[in-house]
C-alpha positions as CSV (number, residue, x, y, z in Angstrom):
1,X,19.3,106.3,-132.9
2,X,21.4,105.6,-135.8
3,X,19.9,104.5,-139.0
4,X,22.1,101.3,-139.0
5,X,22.6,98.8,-141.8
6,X,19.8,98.2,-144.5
7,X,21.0,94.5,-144.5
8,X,20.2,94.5,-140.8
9,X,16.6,94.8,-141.3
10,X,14.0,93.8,-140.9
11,X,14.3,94.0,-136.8
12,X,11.9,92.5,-134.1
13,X,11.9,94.3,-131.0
14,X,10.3,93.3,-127.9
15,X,9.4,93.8,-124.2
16,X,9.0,90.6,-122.2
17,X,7.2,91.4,-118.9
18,X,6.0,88.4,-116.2
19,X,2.3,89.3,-117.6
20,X,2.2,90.1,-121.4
21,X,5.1,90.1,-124.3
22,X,4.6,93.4,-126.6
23,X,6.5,92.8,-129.8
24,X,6.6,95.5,-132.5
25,X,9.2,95.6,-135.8
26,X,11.5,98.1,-137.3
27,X,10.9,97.5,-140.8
28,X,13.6,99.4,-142.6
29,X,16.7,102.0,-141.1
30,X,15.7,105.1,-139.4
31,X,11.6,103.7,-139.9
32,X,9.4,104.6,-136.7
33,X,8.3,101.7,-134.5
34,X,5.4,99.8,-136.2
35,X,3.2,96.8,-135.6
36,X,2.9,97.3,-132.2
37,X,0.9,94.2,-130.5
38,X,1.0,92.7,-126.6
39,X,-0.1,89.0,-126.4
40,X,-0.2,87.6,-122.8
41,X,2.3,85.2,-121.5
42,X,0.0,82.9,-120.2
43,X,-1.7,81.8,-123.5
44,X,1.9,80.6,-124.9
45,X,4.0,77.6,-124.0
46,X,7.3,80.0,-124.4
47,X,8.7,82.7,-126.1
48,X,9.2,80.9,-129.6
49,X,6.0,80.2,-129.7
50,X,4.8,83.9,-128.7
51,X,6.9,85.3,-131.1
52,X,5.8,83.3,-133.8
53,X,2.4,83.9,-133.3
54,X,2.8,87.5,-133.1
55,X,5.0,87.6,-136.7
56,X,1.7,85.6,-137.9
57,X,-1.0,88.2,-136.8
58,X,1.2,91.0,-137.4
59,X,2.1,89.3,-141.6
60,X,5.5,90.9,-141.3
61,X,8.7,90.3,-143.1
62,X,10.9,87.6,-141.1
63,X,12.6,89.6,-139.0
64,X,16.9,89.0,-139.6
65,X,18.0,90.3,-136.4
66,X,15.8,90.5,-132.9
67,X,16.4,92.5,-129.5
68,X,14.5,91.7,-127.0
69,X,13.5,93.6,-123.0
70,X,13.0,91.0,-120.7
71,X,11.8,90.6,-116.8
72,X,14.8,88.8,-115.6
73,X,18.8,88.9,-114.9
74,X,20.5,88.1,-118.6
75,X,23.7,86.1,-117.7
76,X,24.1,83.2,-120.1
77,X,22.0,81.6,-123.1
78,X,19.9,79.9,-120.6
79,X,16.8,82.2,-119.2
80,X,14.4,81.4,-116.9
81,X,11.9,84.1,-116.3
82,X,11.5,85.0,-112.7
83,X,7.9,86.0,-113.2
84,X,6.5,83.3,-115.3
85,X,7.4,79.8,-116.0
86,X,8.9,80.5,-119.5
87,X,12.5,78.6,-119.5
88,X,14.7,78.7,-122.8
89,X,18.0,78.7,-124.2
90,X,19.0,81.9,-126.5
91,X,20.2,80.5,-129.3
92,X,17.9,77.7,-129.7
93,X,15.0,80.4,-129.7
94,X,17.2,81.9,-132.5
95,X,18.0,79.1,-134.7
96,X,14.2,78.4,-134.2
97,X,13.2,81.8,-136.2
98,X,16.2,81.9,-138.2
99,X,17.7,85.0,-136.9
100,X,21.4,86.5,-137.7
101,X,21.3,88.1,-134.4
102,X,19.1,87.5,-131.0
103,X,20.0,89.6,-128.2
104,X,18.1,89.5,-124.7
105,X,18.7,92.8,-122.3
106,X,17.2,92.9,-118.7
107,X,13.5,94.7,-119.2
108,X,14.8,98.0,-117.1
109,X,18.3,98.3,-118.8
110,X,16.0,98.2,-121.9
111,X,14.0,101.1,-120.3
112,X,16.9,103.1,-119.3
113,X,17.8,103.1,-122.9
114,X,15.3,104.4,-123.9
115,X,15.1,107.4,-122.2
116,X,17.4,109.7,-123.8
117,X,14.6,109.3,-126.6
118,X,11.7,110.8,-124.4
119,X,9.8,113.4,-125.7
120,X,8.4,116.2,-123.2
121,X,4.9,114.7,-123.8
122,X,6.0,111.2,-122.7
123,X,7.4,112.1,-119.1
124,X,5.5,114.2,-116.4
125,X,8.0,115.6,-114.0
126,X,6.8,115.7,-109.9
127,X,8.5,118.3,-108.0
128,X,11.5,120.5,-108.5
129,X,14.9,120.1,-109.8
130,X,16.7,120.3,-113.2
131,X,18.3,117.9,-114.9
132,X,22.2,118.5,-115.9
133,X,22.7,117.5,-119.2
134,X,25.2,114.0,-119.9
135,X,24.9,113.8,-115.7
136,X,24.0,110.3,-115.3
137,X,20.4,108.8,-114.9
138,X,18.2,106.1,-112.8
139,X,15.1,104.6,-113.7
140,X,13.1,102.7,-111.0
141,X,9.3,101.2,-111.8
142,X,6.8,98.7,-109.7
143,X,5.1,96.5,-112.4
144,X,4.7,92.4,-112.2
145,X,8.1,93.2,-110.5
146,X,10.5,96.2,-109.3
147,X,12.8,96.8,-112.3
148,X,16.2,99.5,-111.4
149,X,18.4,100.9,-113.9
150,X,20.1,103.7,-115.2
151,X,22.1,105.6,-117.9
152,X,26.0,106.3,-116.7
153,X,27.7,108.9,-118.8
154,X,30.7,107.4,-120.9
155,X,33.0,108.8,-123.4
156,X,30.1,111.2,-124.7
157,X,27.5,107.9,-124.8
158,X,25.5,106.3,-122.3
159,X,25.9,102.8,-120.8
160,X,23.1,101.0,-119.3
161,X,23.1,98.9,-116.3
162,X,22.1,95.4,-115.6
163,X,20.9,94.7,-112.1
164,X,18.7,93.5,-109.6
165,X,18.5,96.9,-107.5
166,X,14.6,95.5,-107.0
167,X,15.6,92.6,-104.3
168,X,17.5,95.4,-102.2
169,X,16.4,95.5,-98.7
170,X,13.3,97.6,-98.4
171,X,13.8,100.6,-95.6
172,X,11.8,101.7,-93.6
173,X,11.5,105.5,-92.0
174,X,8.6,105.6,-89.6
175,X,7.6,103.1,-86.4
176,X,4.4,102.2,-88.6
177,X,6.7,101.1,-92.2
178,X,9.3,99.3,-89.5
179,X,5.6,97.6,-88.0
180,X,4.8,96.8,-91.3
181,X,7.6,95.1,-92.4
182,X,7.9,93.4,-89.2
183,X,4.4,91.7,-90.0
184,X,5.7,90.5,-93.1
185,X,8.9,89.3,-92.0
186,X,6.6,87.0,-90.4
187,X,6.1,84.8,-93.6
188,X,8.7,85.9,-95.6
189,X,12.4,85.8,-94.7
190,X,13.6,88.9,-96.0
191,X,11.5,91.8,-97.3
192,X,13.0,93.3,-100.1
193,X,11.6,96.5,-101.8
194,X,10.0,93.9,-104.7
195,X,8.1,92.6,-101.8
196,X,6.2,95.7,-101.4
197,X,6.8,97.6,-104.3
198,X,4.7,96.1,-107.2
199,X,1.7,94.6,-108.5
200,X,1.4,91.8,-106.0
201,X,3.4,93.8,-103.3
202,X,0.5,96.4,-103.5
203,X,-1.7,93.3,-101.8
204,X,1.0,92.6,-99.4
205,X,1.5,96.1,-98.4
206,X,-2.4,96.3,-97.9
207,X,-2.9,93.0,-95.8
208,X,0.3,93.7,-93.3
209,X,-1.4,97.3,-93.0
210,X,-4.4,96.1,-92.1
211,X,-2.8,93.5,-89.7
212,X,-0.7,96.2,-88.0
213,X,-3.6,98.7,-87.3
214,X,-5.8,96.1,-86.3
215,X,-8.3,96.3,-89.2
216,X,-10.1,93.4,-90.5
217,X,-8.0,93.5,-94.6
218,X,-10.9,93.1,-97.6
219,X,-10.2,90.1,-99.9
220,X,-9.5,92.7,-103.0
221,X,-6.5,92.5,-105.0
222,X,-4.1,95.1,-106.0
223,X,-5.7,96.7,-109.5
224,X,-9.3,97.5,-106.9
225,X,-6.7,98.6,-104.3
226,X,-5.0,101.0,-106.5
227,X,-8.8,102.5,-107.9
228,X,-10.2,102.5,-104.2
229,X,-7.2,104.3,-102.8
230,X,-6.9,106.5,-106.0
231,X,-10.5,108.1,-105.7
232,X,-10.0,108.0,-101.5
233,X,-13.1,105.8,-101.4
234,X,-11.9,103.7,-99.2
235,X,-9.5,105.2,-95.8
236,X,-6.8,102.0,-96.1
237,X,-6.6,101.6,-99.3
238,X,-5.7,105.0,-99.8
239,X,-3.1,104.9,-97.0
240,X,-1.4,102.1,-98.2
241,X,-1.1,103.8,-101.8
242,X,0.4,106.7,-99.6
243,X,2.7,104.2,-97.9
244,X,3.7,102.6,-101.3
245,X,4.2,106.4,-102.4
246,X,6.4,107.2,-99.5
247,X,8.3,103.9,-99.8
248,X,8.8,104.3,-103.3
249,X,10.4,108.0,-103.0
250,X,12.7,106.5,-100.5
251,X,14.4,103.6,-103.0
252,X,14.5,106.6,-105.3
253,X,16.6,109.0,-103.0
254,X,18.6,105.6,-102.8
255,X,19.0,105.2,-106.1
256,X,19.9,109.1,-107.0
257,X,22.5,108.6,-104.0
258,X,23.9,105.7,-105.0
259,X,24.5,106.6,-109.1
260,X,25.0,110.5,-108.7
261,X,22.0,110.8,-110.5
262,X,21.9,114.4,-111.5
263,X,20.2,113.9,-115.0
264,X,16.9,112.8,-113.2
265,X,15.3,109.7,-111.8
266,X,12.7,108.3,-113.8
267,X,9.4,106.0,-112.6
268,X,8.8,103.9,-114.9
269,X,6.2,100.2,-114.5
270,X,2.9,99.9,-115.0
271,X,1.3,101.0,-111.9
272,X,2.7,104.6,-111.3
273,X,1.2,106.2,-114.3
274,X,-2.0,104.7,-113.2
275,X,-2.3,107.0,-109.5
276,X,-2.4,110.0,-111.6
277,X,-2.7,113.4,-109.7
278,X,-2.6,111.5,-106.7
279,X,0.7,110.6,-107.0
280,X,2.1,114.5,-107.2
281,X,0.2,114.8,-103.9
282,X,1.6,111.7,-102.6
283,X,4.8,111.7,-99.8
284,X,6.9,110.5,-102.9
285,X,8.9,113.4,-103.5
286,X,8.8,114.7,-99.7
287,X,10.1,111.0,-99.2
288,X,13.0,111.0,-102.3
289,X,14.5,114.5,-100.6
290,X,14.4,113.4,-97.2
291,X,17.9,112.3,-97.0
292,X,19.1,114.1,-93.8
293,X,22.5,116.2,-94.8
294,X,21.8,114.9,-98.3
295,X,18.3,116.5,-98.6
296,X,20.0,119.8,-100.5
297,X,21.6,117.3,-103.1
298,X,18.4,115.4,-103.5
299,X,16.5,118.6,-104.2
300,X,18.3,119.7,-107.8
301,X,17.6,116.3,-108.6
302,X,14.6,116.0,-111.0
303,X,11.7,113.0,-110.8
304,X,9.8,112.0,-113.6
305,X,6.7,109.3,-114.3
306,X,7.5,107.8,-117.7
307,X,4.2,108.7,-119.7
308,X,5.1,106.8,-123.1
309,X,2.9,104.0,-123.6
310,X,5.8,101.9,-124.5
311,X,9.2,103.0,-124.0
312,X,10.8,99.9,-123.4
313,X,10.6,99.2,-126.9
314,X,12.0,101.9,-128.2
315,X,15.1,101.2,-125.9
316,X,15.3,97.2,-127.0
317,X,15.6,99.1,-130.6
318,X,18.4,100.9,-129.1
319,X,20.3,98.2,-127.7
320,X,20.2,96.6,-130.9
321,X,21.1,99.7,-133.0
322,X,24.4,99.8,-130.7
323,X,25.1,96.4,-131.0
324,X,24.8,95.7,-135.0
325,X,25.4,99.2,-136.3
């Protein structure tokens, strides 16, 4: 990243999820990430009020300029967060803490920016392939939601993309997945990947299981899903985990397909990094290759589970950096 302007700085960065807001600053040009803090949505009215809480416990400089992640389409000055019930305009929020500058980026274009920055440490690759370097990049992640991105090669720089590649149509590749989405078709009008793949969609993808083999469905919710599935103690909830796995490698294959992504596809999300060595045994990547005549393409391609602990961060930092500098 470039150093950028002294009179630029200080600079809040931030990553506004459905469940918790991490804020962290950049005190001065080409200074590391600092004051690193996640407060949880629910305990703030809105984002001024998170924010200014956070540059209180934090006793920080007032930021001048602020970039900020966020779980939600960016189209105007008025946001209204998909996964939580925080509703704002832009520049009010930025008159309110006396900023030069507020930008808002969607949370994953955020994320796909800041993957150039990855350090070997911070991603774990899962099967074969090798990336080709300035070839472009996707990143794909189940959290609160199911944020899509990725990196397209331009004039020797990267531009990230804003989308909604989550609310795609979720596909399906064997008669139990079309069952399964059958049974939830059955309260929901369209099942899109979100649906399925993330937090809550971990529950929903456990119930219509359940409901399609026949098999009474604990009342347990996602995070004892996940850790009952993970350590095999429990036979459905570790074949829905394998069913999430398998589902997930297929949106990926999609997403490699659809941006020529020969630099790599990157998992990012909360709940991912959480499976562990189960997910390298998972169907993931057997599911990302399985493209038919596309299968040899799909193969150089590289897959990686972001690692970092908060790399979305460092990419609101980025899209500041290209913005102001």
């Amino acid at each position: 990243m470039s150093s950028g302007h002294a009179d630029t700085y200080p600079r809040l960065v931030g990553d506004i999820g459905g469940t918790n807001a991490r804020f962290a600053m950049v005190l001065t040009p080409g200074a590391a990430i600092t004051h690193i803090r996640t407060l949880p949505c629910a305990d703030y009215p809105g984002i001024a009020e998170a924010m200014e809480a956070y540059l209180k416990l934090e006793a920080v400089p007032a930021p001048k300029n602020a970039a900020m992640g966020i779980a939600n389409p960016v189209t105007g000055d008025a946001i209204s967060l998909t996964n939580n019930d925080w509703a704002f305009s832009t520049e009010a929020v930025r008159q309110r803490l006396g900023l030069e500058r507020l930008t808002f980026v969607n949370d994953f274009t955020a994320l796909a920016l800041s993957l150039p920055y990855l350090s070997s440490t911070e991603k774990r690759q899962v099967g074969r392939g090798a990336a080709v370097e300035g070839a472009a990049i996707g990143v794909i992640g189940p959290g609160t939601g199911l944020g899509v991105s990725g990196l397209i090669p331009q004039k020797g720089r990267y531009s990230a993309l804003e989308g909604e590649g989550g609310h795609v149509t979720l596909s399906a590749q064997t008669e139990e997945e079309f069952a399964v989405i059958a049974a939830i078709l059955k309260t929901h009008s369209h099942c899109s990947a979100e649906r399925v793949l993330s937090g809550p969609g971990l529950k929903t993808l456990y119930r219509a299981l359940a409901e399609v083999r026949g098999i009474q469905a604990r009342n347990i919710d996602s995070p004892e899903i996940s850790s009952l599935g993970v350590s095999k103690q429990d036979a459905l909830c570790t074949d829905t985990l394998n069913m999430f796995c398998a589902l997930l490698g297929s949106e990926a294959g999609n997403l490699a397909l659809t941006l020529g992504a020969l630099g790599g596809i990157f998992i990012g999300g909360g709940i991912v990094p959480r499976f562990g060595d189960f997910f390298e045994a998972s169907p993931f990547r057997r599911r990302f290759e399985a493209k038919g005549r596309f299968s040899s393409y799909l193969e150089k391609i590289p897959t990686y589970v972001i690692t970092a602990a908060y790399p979305a961060l460092t990419g609101a930092a980025a899209a500041m950096t290209g913005l102001i500098d």
